[in-house]
C-alpha positions as a printed Julia matrix, in Angstrom:
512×3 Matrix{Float64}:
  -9.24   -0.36   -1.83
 -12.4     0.27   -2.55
 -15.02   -4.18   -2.28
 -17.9    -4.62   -4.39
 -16.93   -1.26   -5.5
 -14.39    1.21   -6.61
 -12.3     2.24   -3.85
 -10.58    5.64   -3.87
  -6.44    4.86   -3.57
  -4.28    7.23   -2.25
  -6.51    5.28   -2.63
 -10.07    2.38   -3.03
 -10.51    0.54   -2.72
 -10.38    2.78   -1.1
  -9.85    5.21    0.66
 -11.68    8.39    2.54
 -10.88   11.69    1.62
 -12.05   15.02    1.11
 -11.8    17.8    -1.39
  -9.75   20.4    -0.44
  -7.82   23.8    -2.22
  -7.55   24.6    -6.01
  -4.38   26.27   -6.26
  -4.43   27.04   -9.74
  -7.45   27.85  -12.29
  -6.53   24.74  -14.33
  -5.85   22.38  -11.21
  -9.67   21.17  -11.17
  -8.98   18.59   -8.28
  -6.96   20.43   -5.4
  -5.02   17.45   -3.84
  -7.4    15.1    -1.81
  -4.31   13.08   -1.24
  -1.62   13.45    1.04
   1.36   13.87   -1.15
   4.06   11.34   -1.64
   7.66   11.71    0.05
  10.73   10.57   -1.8
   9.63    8.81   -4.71
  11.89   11.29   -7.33
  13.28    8.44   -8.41
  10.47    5.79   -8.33
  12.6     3.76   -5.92
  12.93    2.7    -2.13
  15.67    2.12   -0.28
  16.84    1.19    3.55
  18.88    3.04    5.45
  21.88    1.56    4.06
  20.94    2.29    0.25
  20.23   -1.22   -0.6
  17.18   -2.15   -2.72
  15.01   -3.69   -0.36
  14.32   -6.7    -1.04
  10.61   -8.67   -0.58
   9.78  -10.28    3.09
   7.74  -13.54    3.08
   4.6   -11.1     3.11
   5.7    -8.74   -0.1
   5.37  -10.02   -3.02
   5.77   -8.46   -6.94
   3.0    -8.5    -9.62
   3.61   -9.4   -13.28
   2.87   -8.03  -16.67
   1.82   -4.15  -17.31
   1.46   -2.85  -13.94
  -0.6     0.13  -14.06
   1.45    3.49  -13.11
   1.99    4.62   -9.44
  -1.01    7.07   -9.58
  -2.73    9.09   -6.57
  -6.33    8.63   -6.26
  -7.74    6.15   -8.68
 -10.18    3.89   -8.27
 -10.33   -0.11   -7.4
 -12.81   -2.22   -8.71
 -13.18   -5.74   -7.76
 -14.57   -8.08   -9.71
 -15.12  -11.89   -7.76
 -17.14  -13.31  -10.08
 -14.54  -13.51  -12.52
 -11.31  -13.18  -10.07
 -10.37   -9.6   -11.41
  -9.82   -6.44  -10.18
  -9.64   -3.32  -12.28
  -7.9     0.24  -11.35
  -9.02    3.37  -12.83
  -8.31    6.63  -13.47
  -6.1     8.59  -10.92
  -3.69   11.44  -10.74
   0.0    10.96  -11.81
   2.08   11.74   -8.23
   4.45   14.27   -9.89
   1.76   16.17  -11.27
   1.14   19.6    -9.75
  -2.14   20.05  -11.53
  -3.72   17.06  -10.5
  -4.85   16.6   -13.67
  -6.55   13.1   -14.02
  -6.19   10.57  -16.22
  -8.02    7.82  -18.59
  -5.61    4.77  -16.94
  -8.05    1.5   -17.39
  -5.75   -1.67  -15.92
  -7.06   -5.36  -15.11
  -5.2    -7.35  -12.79
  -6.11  -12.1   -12.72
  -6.04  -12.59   -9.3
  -4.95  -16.08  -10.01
  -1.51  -14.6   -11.71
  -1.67  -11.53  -10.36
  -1.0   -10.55  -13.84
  -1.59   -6.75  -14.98
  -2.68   -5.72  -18.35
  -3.43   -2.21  -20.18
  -6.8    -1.81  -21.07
  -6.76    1.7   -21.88
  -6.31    2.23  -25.56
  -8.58   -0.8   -25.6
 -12.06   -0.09  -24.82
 -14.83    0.8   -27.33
 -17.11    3.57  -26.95
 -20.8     2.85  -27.73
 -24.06    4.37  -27.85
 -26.71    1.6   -27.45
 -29.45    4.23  -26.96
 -29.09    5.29  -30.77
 -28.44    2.02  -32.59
 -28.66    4.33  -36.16
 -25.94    6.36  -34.93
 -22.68    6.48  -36.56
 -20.72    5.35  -33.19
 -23.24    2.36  -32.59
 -22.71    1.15  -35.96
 -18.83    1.8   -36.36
 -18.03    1.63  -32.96
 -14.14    2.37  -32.39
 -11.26    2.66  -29.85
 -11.76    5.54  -27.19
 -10.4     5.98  -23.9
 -12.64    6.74  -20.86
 -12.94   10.05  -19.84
 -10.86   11.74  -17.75
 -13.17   12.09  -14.1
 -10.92   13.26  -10.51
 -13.33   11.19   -7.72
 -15.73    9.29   -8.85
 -18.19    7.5    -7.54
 -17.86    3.54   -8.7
 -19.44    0.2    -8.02
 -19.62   -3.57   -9.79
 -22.71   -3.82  -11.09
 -24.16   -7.48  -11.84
 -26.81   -7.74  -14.38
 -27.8   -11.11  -16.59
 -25.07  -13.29  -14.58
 -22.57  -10.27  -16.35
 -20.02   -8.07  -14.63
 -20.41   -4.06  -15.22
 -18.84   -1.07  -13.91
 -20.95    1.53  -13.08
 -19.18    5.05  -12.45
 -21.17    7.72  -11.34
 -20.38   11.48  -10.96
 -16.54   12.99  -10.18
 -14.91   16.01  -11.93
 -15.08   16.24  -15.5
 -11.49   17.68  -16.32
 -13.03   18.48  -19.71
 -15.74   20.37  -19.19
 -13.9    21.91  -15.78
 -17.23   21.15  -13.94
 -18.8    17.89  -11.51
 -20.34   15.43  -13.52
 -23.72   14.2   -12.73
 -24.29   11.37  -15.44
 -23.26    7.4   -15.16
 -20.86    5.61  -17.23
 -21.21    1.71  -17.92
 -18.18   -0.09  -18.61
 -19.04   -3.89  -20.0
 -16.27   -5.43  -18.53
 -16.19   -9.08  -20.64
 -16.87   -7.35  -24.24
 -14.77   -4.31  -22.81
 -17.22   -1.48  -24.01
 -18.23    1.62  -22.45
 -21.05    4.14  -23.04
 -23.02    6.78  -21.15
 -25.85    5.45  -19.34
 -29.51    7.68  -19.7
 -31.45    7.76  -16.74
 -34.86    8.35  -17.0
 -36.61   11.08  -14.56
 -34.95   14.17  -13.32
 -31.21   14.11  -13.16
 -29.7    14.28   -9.25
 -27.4    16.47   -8.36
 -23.6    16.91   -9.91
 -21.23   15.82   -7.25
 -17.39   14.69   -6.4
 -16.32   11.32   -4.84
 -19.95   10.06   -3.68
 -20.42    6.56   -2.06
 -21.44    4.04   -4.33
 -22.89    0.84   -3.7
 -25.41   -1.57   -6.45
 -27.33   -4.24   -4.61
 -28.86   -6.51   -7.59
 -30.9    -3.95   -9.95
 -30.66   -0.77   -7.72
 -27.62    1.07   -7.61
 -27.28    3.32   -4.25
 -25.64    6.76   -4.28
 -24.67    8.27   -0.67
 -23.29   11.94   -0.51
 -20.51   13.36   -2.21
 -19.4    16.95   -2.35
 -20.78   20.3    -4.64
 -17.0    21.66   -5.38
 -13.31   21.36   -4.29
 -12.05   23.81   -2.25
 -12.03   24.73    1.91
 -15.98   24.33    2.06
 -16.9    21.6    -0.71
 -20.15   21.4     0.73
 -21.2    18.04    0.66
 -24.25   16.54   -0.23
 -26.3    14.6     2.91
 -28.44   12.67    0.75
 -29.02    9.86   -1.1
 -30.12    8.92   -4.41
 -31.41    5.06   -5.73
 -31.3     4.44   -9.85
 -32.9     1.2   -10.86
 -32.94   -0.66  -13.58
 -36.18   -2.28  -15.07
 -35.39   -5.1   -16.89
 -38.83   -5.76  -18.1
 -38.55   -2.5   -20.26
 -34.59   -2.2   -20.63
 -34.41    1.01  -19.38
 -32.86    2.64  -15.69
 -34.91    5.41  -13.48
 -34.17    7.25  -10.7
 -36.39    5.64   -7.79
 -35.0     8.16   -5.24
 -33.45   11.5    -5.86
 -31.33   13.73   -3.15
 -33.23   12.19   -0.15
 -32.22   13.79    2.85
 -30.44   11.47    4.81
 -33.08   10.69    7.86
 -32.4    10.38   11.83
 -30.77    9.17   13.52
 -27.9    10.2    11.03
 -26.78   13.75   12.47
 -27.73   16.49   10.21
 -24.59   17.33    7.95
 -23.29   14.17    9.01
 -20.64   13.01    6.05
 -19.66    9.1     4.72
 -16.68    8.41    3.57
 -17.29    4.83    2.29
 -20.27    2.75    1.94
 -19.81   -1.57    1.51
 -23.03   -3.68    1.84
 -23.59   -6.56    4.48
 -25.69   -9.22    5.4
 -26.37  -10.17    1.66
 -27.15   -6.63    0.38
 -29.95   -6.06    3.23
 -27.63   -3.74    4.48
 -25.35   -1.41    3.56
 -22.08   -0.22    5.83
 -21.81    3.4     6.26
 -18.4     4.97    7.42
 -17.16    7.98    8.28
 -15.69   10.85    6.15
 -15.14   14.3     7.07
 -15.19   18.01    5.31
 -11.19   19.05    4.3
  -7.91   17.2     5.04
  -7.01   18.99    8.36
  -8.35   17.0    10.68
  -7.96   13.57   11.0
 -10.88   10.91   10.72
 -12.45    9.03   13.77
 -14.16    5.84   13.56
 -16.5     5.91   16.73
 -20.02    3.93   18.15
 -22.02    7.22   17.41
 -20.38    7.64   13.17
 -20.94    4.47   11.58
 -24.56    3.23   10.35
 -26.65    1.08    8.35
 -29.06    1.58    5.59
 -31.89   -1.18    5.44
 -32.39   -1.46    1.76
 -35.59   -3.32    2.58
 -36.91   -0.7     5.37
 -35.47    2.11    3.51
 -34.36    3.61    7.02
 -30.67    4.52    8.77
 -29.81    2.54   12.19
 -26.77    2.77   14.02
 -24.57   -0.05   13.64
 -21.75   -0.03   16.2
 -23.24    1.35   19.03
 -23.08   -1.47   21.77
 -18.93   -2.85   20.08
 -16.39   -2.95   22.38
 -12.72   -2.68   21.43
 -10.46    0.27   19.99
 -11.9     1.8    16.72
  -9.37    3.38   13.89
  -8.14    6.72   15.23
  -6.08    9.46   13.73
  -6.49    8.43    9.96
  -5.24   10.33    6.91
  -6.98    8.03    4.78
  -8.73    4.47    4.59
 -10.07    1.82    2.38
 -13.0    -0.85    2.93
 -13.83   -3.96    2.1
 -15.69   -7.16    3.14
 -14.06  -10.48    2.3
 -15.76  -12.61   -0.29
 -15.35  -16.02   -2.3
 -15.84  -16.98   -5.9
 -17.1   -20.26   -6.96
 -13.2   -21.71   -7.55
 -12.25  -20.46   -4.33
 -14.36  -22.35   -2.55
 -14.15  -26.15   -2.56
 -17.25  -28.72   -2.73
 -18.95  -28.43    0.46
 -18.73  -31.42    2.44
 -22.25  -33.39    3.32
 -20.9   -32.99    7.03
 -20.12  -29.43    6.86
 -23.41  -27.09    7.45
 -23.58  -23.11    7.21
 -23.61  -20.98    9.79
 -24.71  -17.46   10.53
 -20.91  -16.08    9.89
 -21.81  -17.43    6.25
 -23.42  -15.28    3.98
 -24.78  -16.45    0.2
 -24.89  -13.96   -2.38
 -25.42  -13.73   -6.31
 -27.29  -17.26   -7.45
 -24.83  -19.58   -9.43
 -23.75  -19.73  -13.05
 -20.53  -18.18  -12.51
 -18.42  -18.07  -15.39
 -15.22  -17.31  -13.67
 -13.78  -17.07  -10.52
 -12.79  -13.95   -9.32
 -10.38  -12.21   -6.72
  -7.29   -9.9    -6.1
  -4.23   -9.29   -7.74
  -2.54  -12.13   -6.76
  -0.69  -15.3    -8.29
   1.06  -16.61   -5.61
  -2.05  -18.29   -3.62
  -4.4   -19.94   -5.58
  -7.83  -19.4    -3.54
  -8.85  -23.27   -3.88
  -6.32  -24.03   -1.3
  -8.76  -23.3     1.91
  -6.38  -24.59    4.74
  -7.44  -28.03    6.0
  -7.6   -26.67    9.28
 -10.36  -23.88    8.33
 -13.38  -24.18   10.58
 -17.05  -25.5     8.96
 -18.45  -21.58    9.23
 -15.83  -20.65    6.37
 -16.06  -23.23    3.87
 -19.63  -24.17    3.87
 -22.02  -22.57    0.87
 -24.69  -24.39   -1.32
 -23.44  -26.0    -4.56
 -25.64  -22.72   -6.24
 -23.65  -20.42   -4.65
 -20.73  -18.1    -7.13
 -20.37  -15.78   -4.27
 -20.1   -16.26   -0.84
 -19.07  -13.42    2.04
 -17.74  -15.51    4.88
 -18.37  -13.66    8.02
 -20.39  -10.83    9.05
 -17.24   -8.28    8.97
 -16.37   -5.82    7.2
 -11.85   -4.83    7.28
 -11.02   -1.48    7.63
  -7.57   -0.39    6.24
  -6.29    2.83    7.5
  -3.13    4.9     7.52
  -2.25    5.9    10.94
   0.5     7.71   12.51
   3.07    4.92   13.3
   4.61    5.62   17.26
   7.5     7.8    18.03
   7.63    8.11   14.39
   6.23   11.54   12.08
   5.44    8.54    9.37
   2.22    7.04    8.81
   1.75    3.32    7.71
  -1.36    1.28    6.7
  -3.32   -0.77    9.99
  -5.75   -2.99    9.59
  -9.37   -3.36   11.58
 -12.0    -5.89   11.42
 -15.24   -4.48   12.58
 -17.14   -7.8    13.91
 -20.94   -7.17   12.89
 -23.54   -8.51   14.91
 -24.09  -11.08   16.31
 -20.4   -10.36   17.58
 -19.82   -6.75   18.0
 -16.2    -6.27   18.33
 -13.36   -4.35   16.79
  -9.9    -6.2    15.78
  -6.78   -4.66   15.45
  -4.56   -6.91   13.25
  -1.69   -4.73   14.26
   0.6    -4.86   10.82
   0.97   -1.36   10.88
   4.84   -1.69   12.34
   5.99   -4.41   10.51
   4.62   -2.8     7.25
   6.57    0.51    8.31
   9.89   -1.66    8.85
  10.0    -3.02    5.24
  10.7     0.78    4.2
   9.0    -0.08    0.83
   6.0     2.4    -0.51
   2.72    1.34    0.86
   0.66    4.28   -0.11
  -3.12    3.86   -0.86
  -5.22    1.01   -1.24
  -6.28   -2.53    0.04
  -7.93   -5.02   -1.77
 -10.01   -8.04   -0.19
 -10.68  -11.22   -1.92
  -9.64  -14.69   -2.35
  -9.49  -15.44    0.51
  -6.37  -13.03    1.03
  -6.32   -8.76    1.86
  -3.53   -7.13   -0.05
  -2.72   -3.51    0.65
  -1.32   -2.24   -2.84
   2.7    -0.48   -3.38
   5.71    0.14   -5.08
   9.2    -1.2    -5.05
  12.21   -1.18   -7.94
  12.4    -3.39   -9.58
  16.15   -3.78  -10.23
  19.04   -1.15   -8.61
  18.1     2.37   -9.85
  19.58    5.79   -8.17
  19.27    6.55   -5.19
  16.26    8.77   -4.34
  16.22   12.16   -3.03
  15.78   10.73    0.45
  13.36    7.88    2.3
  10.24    6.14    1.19
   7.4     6.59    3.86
   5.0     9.57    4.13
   5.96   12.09    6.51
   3.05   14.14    8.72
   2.91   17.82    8.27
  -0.02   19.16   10.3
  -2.88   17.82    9.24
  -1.87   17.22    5.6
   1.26   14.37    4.7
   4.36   15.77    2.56
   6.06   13.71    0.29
   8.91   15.92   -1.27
   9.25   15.99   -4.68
   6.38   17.75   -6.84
   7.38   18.16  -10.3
   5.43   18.68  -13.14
   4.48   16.15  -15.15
   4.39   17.04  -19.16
   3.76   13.62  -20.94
   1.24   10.65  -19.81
   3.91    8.36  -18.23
   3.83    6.93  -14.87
   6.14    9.65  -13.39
   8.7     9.26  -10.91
  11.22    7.25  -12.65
   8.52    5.14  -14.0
   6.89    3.82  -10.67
   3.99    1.83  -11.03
   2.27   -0.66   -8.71
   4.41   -3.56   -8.54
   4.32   -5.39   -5.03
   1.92   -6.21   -2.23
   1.51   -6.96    1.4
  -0.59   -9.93    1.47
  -2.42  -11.68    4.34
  -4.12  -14.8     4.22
  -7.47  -14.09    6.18
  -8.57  -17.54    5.94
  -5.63  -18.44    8.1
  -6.18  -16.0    10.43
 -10.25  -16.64   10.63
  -9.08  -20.46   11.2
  -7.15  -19.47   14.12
  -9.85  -17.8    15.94
């Protein structure tokens, strides 16, 4: 889940889903996930009842691991090798009701703490006001689906969360939240000019100073009617203040008319910006195809087609998905070598003065160690580089209906961009589905590594109600138990997310 931006889990980092029914009044976000099966207990188990136990490719996470939510958010942070997970339903809850979660995660130790009783709310437009002067403790607010990106501004890392459901106010939210991720503050961020449209889980990407908002829907429900337009806030650093540049745009040809994006990840050093495709309700499945995925040329300010002349099988039959693009921070990369020169696979992006490094959840592979075997294209960047993308590609996790099976399990793609034009199929999905531990909802790519996000005991705990993997009903995915959930634990037996399925992409790239 998911990238230079949040990605939905399910979930990120991101995944693509759609607003669907409101069963109750109260239950302001109708489930955009499939539900989870068997996880009463906050276990998995084989066949035999055993704890399974990791493979080579699982590994656990340390520290506070945040709780085993539906539908939060993934932010990745590679300047400074973090990632941060936000928000999110707890599994067990009927009413979908969101919560405030706020968890950080060192790549380098994959090492989870709780941020969220730790932030400080703010008010930096009012500096005489009471909360700018005394600021204090105060959780974020509590938003189903929104829209959220890493923001870079003065060589400093920011979220930037736009829109979602205000569980609060019972309404979509239309304003943008700025979370200062190094002093660990958050306020509401004024926009000058007139204020877009409310909406639920838009695409959001920010490329430099501009932040770019793609769709999203009006309401939850059978017909959420989405919005097919896009929006561009600035921000002017000359006179500290953000505008809107752009406001509801209608999206122009040759992007069909109520054509909908799912997820949104820019390329080719923020020229462009990937455009994938989402869909109206849950029923149906998604279908990545030549004529549904486009560009946006944030120079030309104009759509384009972007997989039109690939060859190769595109993702098929998804319940959900996450994107990403891999990237490097300064300490993953080592010091380019006088004989090694770049090559158009390499992209350079953010100028230098990196503080930290950044990158996934992970502890077990230090980034640094680039195999020696790794071709010139992947390791060469200019001494001013912090961040470099290494290839034109974008990776594409989806989960897909897993054969002769009613499961689905996470697959991963890599869509090729041009020059190369091809779609991958790294063909995991089977040997993910055989661990029979709880893969459910979001990929992360960085350091050199893509990790797709679960859960897994701990220690021997009772047996669950029954299996671990998510079972297709229809067009929807059951998952058995649904109990209420009355306080703000992690549910189910205390699940959180605790283990990953890691691949080293460098590896692989070196291979091919």
């Amino acid at each position: 889940m998911a990238n230079n931006s949040f990605a939905n889990i399910a979930s990120g980092s991101a995944s693509s889903a759609s607003p669907r029914k409101r069963p109750t009044a109260r239950m302001h976000a109708a489930r955009l996930r499939p539900t989870r099966q068997f996880r009463a207990s906050g276990t998995s188990r084989s066949a035999n009842g055993a704890v399974p136990k990791p493979s080579q490719a699982v590994k656990y996470a340390k520290g506070d691991c945040p709780p085993y939510n539906d539908w939060g958010s993934i932010l990745e942070d590679v300047h400074n090798q973090k990632i941060y997970m936000f928000g999110g339903t707890r599994p067990d809850d009927n009413l979908c009701y969101p919560t405030a979660d706020f968890y950080c995660c060192d790549v380098q130790t994959m090492k989870w703490i709780n941020l969220t009783n730790s932030l400080i709310y703010r008010k930096p437009s009012d500096p005489f006001s009471e909360v700018e002067r005394r600021p204090a403790r105060k959780k974020l607010p509590r938003l189903s689906y929104p829209g959220c990106t890493l923001l870079r501004i003065h060589d400093s890392s920011f979220a930037f969360i736009f829109g979602g459901y205000d569980a609060s106010l019972e309404k979509s939210h239309s304003g943008a939240i700025i979370v200062d991720l190094e002093s660990r503050a958050w306020w509401n961020l004024p926009i000058e000019g007139r204020n877009i449209s409310a909406r639920i889980d838009p695409s959001v990407v920010a490329i430099g100073n501009k932040v770019y908002i793609f769709g999203g829907y009006r309401q939850f429900g059978d017909d959420p009617k989405p919005h097919n337009s896009l929006s561009i806030a600035e921000y002017l650093p000359d006179q500290g203040i953000w505008k809107w540049a752009v406001q509801d745009e209608p999206y122009s040809a040759p992007v069909p008319v109520g054509h909908v994006f799912g997820r949104a990840c820019p390329v080719y050093n923020g020229t462009k910006i990937l455009l994938t495709p989402g869909r109206l309700t849950d029923d149906n499945p998604i279908h990545f195809s030549q004529n549904n995925i486009f560009f946006y040329h944030t120079t030309h300010k104009r759509f384009q087609l972007a997989t039109a002349d690939f060859t190769g099988d595109f993702p098929r039959n998804i319940s959900f998905y996450s994107l990403g693009r891999l990237q490097l921070g300064a300490a993953t990369m080592p010091n380019p070598s006088p004989a090694r020169t770049a090559s158009s696979h390499l992209e350079i992006h953010v100028p230098v003065q990196s503080k930290r490094p950044r990158g996934r959840p992970r502890k077990y592979a230090p980034a640094a160690e680039l195999p020696a075997t790794a071709p010139p294209a992947l390791i060469s960047a200019p001494a001013t580089a912090s961040v470099v993308s290494v290839s034109s590609s974008v990776y594409v996790c989806a989960w897909v209906p897993v054969p002769n099976t009613e499961y689905i399990a996470p697959e991963v793609w890599q869509l090729h961009l041009s020059p190369d034009e091809l779609v991958e199929c790294m063909g995991v999905s089977q040997k993910i589905s055989d661990l029979d531990c709880d893969f459910q909802g979001c990929m992360t790519v960085s350091g050199g590594r893509l990790r797709i996000l679960g859960t897994a005991p701990v220690a021997v705990a009772p047996t669950p109600s029954a299996g671990t993997k998510r079972r297709r009903l229809g067009g929807e995915v059951d998952s058995g138990s649904e109990e209420d959930s009355e306080d703000d634990g992690a549910g189910l037996g205390g699940a959180t997310w605790n283990i990953f399925f890691d691949i080293d992409l460098l590896h692989t790239l070196s291979q091919t």
